[in-house]
N, C-alpha and C positions, 0 to 999 in steps of 0.2 A: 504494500500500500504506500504509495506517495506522500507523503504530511508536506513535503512542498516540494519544487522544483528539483532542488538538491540535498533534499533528505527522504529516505525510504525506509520501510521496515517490513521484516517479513515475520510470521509466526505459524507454527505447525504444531501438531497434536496425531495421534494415533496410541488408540488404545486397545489392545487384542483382548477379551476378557477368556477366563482361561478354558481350554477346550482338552475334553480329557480321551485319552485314546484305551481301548482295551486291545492289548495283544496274546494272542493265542496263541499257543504249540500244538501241533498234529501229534508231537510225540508222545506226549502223556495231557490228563485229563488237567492237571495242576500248573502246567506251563505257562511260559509269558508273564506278562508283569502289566499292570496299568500305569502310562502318564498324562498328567498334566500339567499344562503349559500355560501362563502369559506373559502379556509385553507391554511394556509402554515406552513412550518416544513423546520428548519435547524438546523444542527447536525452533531460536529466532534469529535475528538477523537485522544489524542496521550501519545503512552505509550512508554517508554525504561529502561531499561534494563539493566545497565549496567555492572552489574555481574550476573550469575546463581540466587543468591541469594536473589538482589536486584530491585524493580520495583517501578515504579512511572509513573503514569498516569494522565492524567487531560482531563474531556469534559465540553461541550456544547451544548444544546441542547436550540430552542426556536419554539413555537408552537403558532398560534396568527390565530383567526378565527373573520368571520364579518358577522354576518347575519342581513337579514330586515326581517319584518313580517308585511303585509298591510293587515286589517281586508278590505273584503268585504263592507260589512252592515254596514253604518256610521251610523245606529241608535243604534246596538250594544254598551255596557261599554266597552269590551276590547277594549283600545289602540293600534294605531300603535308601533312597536317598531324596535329600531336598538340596535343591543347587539355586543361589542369587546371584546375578549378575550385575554388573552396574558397570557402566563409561559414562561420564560426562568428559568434557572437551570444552573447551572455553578459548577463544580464537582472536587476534587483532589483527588488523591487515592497513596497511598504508603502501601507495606509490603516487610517486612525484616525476611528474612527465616533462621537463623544462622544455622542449622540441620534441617532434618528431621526429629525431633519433634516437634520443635515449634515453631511458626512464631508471630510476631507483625505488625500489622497494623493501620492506621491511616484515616481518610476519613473527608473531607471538603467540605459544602456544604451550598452553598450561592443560594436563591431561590426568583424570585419576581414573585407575580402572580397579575394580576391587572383585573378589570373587569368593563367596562363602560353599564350602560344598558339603553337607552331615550326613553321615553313614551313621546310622541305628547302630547296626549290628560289629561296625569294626571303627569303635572312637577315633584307633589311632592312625587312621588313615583319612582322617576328615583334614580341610582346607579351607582355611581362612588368611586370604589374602590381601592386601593391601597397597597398589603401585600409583607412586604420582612421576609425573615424567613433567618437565619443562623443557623446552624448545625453542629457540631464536634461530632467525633464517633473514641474511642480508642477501640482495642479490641486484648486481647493474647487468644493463640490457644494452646495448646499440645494434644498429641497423643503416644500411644507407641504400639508397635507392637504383645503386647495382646489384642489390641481392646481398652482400654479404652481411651476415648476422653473429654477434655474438654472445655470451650470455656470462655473465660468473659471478658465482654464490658462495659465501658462507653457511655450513649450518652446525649446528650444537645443541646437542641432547645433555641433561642431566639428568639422571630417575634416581630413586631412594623405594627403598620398601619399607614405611612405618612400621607395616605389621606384618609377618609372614611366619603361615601354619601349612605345613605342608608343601607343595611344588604347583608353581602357577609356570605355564612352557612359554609365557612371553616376558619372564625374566631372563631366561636364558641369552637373546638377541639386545636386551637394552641393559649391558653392563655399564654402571656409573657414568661417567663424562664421554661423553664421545661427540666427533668434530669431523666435521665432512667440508672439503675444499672442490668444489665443480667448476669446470672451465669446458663450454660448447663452443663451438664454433660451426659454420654451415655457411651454406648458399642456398637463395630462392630460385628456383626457372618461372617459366611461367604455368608449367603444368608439375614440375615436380622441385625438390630441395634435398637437400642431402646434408649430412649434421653429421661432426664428429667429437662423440666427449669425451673427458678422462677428470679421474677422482682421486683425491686423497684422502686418506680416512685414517685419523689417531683416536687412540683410543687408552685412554690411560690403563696401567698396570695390567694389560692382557700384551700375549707373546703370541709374533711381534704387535710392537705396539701402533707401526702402521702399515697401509697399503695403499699401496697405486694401482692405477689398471686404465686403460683407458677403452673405450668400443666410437664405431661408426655404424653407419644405418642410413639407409636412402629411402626416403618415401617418397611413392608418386602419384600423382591425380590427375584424370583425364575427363573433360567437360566438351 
């Protein structure tokens, strides 16, 4: 929605209410187990505007689901279990366009993702998790009107675990500090471009503590 020329706002909702599924085994009379499931999702959005040139935006976005699982067959190992999920995500965004050549941009991003899991039947294998991760991303852009394009960014992860009970497998990929350096380069045609980028990535107190690599790639469009 509009509130005026150069400020906008967006707002979403969806709500699953929970829907329970019964599953059966053909192998025996006791098999299978029932779930149920819901969801919810909230999420808004506001950008302005206040010159041609300049933008700044900020969202929100949060996702938080609840499900149960009742085994059938109490002679069966697997446990019962109840599983919460929860992302929120909270986002800021700016870029500064002084010409059309080339713009700067900025982006901030604060993230907690948490995940409770309870087994009845086996305590010590329950999961209660806790991740906040923050993020910052600089990145300048040019362009000139023979096609050539280039791009290069900053970016930096911190995450911390407040609270951890058990094993969450996206701790495994966001070890403490870590620092991403990108450098694209390309050409536009007029029906296709082709782009080639390379990365450096430090990553504190893991071995080694960095990596290079670089790749290419050609995309084309025909109209």
């Amino acid at each position: 929605m509009n509130l005026t020329d150069n400020l906008r706002i967006e707002a979403y909702a969806m709500l699953m209410p929970t829907a329970r599924l019964d599953i059966s085994s053909r192998k025996g009379e006791h098999g299978g187990f029932t779930l149920g499931e819901s969801a919810r999702y909230l999420g808004g959005l506001i950008e302005w505007t206040p010159t041609k040139r300049l933008l700044f935006a900020g969202s929100i976005t949060e996702v938080d689901t609840d499900s149960d699982r009742i085994i059938k067959n109490t002679l069966r190992t697997n446990p019962n279990q109840e599983l919460l999920e929860m992302t929120r995500e909270i986002t800021s965004f700016t870029i500064f366009r002084p010409n059309r050549h080339w713009s700067f941009s900025a982006t901030a991003v604060k993230k907690t993702m948490m995940e409770k899991r309870t087994l009845h039947q086996a305590s010590t294998s329950n999961v209660d998790y806790l991740l906040k991760i923050k993020m910052g991303k600089l990145a300048v852009a040019y362009s000139n009107p023979n096609g050539f394009i280039t791009r290069t960014s900053l970016l930096h992860s911190n995450s911390e675990v407040p609270k951890g009970v058990g094993e969450m497998n996206v701790t495994n990929y966001l070890a403490g500090k870590f620092y991403r350096f990108l450098l694209n380069l390309g050409w536009e045609f007029d029906n296709s471009s082709i782009s080639i980028g390379s990365a450096y990535d430090y990553q504190s107190g893991q071995t080694p503590s960095w990596i290079w690599g670089t790749a290419s790639g050609q995309f084309s469009m025909y109209w």
